[in-house]
C-alpha positions as CSV (number, residue, x, y, z in Angstrom):
1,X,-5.3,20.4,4.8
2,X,-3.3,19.7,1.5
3,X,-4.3,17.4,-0.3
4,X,-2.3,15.8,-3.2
5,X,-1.7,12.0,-5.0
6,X,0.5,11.1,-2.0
7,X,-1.4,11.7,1.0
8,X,-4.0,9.3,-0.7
9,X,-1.5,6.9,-1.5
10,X,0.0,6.9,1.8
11,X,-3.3,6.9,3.6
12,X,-4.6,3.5,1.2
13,X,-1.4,1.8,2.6
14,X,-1.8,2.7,6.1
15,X,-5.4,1.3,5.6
16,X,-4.3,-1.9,4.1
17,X,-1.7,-2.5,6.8
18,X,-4.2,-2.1,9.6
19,X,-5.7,-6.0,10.2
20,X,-8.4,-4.7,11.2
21,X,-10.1,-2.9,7.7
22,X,-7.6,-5.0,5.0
23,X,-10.0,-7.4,3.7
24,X,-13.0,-4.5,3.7
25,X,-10.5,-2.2,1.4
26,X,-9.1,-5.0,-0.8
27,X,-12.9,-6.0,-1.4
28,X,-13.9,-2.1,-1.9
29,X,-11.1,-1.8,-4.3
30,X,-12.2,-4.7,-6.5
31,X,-16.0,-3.7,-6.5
32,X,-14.3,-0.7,-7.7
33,X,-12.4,-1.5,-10.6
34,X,-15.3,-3.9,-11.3
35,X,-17.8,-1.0,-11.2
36,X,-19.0,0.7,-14.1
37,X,-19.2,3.8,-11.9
38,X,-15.6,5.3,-11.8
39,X,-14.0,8.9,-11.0
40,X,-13.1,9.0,-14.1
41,X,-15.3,7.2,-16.8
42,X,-13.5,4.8,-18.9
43,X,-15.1,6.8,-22.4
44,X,-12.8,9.0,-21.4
45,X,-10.0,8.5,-23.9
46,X,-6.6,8.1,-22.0
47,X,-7.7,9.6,-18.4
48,X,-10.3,7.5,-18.1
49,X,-8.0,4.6,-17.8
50,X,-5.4,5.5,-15.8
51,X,-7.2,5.7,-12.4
52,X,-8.3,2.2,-13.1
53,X,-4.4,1.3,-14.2
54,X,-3.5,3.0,-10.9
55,X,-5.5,1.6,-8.6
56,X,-5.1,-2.1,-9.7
57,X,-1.1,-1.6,-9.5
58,X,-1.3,-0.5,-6.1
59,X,-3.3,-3.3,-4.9
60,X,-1.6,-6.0,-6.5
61,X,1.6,-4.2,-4.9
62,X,0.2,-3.9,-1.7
63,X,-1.4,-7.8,-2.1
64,X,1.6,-9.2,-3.0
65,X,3.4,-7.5,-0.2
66,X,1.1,-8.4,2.4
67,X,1.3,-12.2,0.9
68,X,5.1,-12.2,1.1
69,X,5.6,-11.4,4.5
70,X,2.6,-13.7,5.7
71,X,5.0,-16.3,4.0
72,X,7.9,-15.4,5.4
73,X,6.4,-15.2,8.9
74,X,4.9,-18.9,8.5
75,X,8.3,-19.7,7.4
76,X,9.4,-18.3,10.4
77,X,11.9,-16.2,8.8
78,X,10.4,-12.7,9.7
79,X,9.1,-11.3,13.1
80,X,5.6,-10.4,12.3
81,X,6.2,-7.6,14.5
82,X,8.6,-5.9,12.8
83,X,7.9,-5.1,10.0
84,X,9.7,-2.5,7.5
85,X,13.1,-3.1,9.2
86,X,16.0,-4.6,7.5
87,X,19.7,-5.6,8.4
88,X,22.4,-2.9,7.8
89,X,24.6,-3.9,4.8
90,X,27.5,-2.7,6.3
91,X,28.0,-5.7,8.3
92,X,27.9,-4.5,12.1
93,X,24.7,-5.4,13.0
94,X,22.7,-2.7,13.2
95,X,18.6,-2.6,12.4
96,X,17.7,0.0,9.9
97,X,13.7,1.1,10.3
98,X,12.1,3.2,7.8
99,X,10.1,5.7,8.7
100,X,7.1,7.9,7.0
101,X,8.5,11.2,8.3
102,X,6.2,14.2,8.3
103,X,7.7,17.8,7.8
104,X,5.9,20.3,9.9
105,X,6.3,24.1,9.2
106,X,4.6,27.1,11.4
């Protein structure tokens, strides 16, 4: 198993689009940041920051997100079933859905 910045990234978001564990990672990630116990202690001169930079832009990202289509779907403008799937611009009505696509070698 690899691992690398954006299999950790990618498994954070599927965790906060699951209903079932969003609230328990959105909570876990603010204890964090509120923490004084970090991967990287903050008296660490630039490193020491930039976990804590990272990790509050992705959950205000992912926050936000989440917020925006709960709108929309009280709204009544989205499906809240499908989600990540957007009109084709070139005007024949086709659904575009984007999808995490895994390479796998042997």
């Amino acid at each position: 198993m690899k691992f690398s910045i954006e299999s950790l990234y990618t498994w954070y978001r599927n965790l906060l689009r699951n209903p079932k564990y969003r609230w328990w990672v959105i909570l876990g990630t603010a204890v964090y940041l509120l923490s004084p116990i970090d991967i990287a202690p903050d008296f660490l001169p630039i490193v020491g920051q930039v976990d804590d930079v990272l990790l509050l832009t992705l959950l205000i990202t992912e926050v936000s997100g989440l917020v925006i289509e709960g709108f929309k779907a009280r709204q009544g403008n989205v499906d809240p079933q499908a989600t990540n799937s957007t009109v084709d611009s070139t005007g024949t009505g086709n659904t575009v859905i984007d999808v995490d696509a895994v390479s796998v070698k042997q």
